[in-house]
C-alpha positions as MATLAB code, in Angstrom:
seq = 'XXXXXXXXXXXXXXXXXXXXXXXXXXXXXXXXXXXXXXXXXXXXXXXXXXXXXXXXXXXXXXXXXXXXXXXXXXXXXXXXXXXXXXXXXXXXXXXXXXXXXXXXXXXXXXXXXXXXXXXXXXXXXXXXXXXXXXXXXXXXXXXXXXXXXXXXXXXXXXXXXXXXXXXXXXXXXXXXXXXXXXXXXXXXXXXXXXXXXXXXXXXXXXXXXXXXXXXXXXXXXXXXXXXXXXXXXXX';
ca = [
       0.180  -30.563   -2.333;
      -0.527  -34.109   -0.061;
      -4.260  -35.349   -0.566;
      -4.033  -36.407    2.276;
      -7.618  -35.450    4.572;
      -7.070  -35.617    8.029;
      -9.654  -35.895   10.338;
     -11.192  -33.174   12.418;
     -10.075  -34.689   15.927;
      -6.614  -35.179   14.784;
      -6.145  -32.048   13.881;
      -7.393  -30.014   17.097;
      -5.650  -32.553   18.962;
      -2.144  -31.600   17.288;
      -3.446  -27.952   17.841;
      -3.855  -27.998   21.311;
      -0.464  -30.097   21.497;
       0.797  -27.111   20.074;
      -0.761  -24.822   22.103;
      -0.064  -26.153   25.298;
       3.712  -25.990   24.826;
       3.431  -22.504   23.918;
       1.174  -20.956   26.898;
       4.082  -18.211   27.689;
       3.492  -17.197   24.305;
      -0.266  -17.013   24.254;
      -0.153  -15.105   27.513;
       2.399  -12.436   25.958;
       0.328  -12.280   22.888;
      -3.085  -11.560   24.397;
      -1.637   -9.122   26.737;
      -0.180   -7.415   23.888;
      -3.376   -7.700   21.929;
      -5.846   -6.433   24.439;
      -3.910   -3.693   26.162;
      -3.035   -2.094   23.171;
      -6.792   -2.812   20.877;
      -8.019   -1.139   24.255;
      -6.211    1.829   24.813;
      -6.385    2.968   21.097;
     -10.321    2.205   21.008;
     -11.078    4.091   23.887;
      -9.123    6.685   22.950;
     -10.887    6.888   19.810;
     -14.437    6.054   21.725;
     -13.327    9.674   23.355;
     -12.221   11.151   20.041;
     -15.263   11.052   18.583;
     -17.058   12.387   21.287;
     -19.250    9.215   21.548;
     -17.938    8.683   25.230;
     -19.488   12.081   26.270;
     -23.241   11.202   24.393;
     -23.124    8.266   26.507;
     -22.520    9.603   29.505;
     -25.945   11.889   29.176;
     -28.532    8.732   29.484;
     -26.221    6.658   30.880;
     -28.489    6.526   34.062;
     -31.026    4.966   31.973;
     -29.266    1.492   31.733;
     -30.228    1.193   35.625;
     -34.082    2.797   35.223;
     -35.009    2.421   31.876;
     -33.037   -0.245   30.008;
     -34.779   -0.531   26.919;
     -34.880    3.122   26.537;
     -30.934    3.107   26.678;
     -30.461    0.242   24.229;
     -32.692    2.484   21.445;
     -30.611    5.518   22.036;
     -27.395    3.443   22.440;
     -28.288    2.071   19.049;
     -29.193    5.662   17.552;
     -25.542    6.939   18.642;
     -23.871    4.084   16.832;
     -25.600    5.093   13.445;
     -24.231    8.508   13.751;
     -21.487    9.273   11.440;
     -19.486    9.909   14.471;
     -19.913    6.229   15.436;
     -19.238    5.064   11.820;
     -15.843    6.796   11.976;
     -14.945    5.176   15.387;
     -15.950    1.535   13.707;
     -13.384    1.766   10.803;
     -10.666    3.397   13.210;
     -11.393   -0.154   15.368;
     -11.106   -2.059   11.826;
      -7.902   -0.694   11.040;
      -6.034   -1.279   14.928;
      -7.513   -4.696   14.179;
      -5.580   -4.811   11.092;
      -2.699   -3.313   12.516;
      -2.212   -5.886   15.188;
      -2.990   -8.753   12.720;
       0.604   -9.530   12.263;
       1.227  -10.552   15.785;
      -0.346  -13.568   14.787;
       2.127  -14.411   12.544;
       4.241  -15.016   15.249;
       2.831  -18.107   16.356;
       3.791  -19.717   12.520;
       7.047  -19.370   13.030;
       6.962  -20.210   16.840;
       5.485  -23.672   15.759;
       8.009  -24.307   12.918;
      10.383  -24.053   15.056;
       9.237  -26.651   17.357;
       9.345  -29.143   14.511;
      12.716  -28.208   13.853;
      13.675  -28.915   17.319;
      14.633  -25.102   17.676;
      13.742  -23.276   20.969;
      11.128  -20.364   20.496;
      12.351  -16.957   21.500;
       9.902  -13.952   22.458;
      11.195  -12.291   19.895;
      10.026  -14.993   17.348;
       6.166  -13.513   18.005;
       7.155  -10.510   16.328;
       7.711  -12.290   13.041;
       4.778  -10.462   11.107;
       6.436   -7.288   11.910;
       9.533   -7.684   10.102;
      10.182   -6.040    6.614;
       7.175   -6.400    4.196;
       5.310   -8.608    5.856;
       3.994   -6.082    8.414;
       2.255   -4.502    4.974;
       1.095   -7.735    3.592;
      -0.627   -9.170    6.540;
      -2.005   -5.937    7.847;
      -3.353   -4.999    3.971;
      -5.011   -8.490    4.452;
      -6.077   -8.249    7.785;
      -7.923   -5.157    6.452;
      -9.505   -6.940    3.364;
     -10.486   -9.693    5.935;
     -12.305   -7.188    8.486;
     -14.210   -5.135    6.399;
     -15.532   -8.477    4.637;
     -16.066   -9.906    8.355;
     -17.882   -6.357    9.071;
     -20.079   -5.684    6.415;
     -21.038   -8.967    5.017;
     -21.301  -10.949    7.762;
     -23.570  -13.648    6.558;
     -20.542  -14.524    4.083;
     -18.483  -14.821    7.367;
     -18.837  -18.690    7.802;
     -17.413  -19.217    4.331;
     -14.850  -16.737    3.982;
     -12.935  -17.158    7.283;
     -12.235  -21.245    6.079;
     -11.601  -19.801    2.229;
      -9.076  -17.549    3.390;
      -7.116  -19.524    6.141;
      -4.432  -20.723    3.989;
      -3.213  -17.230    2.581;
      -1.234  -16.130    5.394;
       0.927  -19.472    6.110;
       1.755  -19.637    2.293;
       2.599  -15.883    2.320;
       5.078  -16.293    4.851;
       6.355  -19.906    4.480;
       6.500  -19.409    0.739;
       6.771  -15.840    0.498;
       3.933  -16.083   -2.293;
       1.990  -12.648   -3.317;
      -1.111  -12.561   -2.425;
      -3.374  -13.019   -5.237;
      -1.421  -17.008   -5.863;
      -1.815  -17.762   -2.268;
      -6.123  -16.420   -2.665;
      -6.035  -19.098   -5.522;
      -4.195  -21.903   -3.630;
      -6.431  -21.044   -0.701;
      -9.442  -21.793   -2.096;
      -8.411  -24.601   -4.129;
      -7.533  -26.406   -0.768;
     -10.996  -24.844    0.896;
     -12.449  -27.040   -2.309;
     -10.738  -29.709   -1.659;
     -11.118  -30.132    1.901;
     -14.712  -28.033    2.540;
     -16.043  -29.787    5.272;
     -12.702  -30.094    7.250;
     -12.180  -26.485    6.906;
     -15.719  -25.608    7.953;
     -15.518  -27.519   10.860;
     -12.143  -26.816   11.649;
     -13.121  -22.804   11.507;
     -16.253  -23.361   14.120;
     -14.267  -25.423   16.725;
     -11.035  -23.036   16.712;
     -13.963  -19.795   17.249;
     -15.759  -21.681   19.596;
     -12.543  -22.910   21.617;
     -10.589  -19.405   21.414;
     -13.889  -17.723   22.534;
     -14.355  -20.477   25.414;
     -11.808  -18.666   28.145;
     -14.538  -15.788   27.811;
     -17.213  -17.847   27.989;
     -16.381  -19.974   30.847;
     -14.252  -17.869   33.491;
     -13.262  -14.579   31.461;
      -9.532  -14.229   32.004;
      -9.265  -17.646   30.625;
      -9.349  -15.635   27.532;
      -5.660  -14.822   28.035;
      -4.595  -18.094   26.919;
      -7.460  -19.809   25.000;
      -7.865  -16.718   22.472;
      -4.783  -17.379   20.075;
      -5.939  -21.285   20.039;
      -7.005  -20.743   16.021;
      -3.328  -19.807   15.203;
      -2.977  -23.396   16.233;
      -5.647  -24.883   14.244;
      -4.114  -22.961   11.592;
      -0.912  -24.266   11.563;
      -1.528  -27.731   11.801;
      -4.161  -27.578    8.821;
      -1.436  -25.965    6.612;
       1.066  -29.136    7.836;
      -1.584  -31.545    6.260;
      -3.407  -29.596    3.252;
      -0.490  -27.805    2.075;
       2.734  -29.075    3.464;
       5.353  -27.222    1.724;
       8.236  -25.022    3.933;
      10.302  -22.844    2.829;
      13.348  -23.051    4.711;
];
């Protein structure tokens, strides 16, 4: 493992390098991620009958707004509502693995290999589909229900699924190595972990659809942190 501590602009500068030579691939991605997050959640939005409660004030968003938000807030403490959360946790989870993808997409580029589509799907293969969605669940319900921990546990954690597929390590080796680098490098991470949120979220922010191609920008970030902190391939 290099010691070698790169600085913050360096790396988001690599990352959007990345990124920008990739934007067919973002596109498909968030397409893929949206469109199917969205039909399963409102499917389970209507499943659990939340859908119709809504629908009976509804009217008072327009007349009565605070009045809504209380009994908006009242059906999403039903048990009901609790049910439809955890179904949205585990889609989450599910889909997790389509970030993979984007790992092997940039490795490839350093190779001087030519990305395929199908190279996105890389998380979905064998095992790994298991192992990254069993973590993507692990990583939600901690993002969920303790979210003051959030800040520290996304950057703690960002190393686990590069080693798990570049080295094919289990998971409890790559927790260790991941927060030996997050040690190492705490600062870097931190900051790293804010500006790839703040720059994935920014397509929202700024002129919506833009989401479509800014959202996977952290997969980025992620990659080129592993490059520097970690460095090891497994060919």
């Amino acid at each position: 493992m290099t010691t070698q501590k790169p600085e913050i602009g360096k790396i988001l500068t690599e990352a959007y390098q990345y990124w920008i030579r990739t934007l067919p691939f973002q596109l498909l991605f968030t397409v893929l991620y949206f469109s199917i997050f969205m039909f399963f959640s409102m499917y389970a939005f209507r499943y659990y009958g939340l859908f119709e409660e809504i629908q009976k004030f509804q009217n008072l968003f327009y007349s009565d707004t605070k009045v809504f938000l209380n009994k908006y807030e009242e059906l999403m403490q039903t048990e009901n509502a609790q049910y439809f959360a955890m179904v949205v946790i585990v889609i989450k989870s599910v889909l997790f693995p389509l970030n993979i993808g984007f790992l092997k997409i940039y490795r490839k580029l350093d190779l001087g290999d030519l990305p395929q589509m199908s190279d996105l799907f890389a998380g979905f293969r064998g095992h790994y589909f298991f192992l990254f969605a069993i973590y993507a669940l692990f990583w939600n319900i901690i993002n969920n229900y303790l979210l003051f921990f959030t800040i520290l546990w996304i950057p703690m954690l960002l190393m686990i699924p590069s080693l798990v597929f570049f080295k094919n390590y289990n998971f409890f080796l790559s927790f260790r190595i991941s927060v030996s680098v997050f040690r190492n490098n705490v600062l870097l991470l931190l900051l790293a972990t804010l500006a790839s949120i703040i720059i994935s979220y920014s397509g929202l922010v700024m002129f919506f659809f833009g989401i479509f191609v800014t959202f996977p920008f952290w997969n980025a970030v992620i990659y080129v942190l592993y490059k520097h902190l970690v460095a090891d391939f497994q060919e």
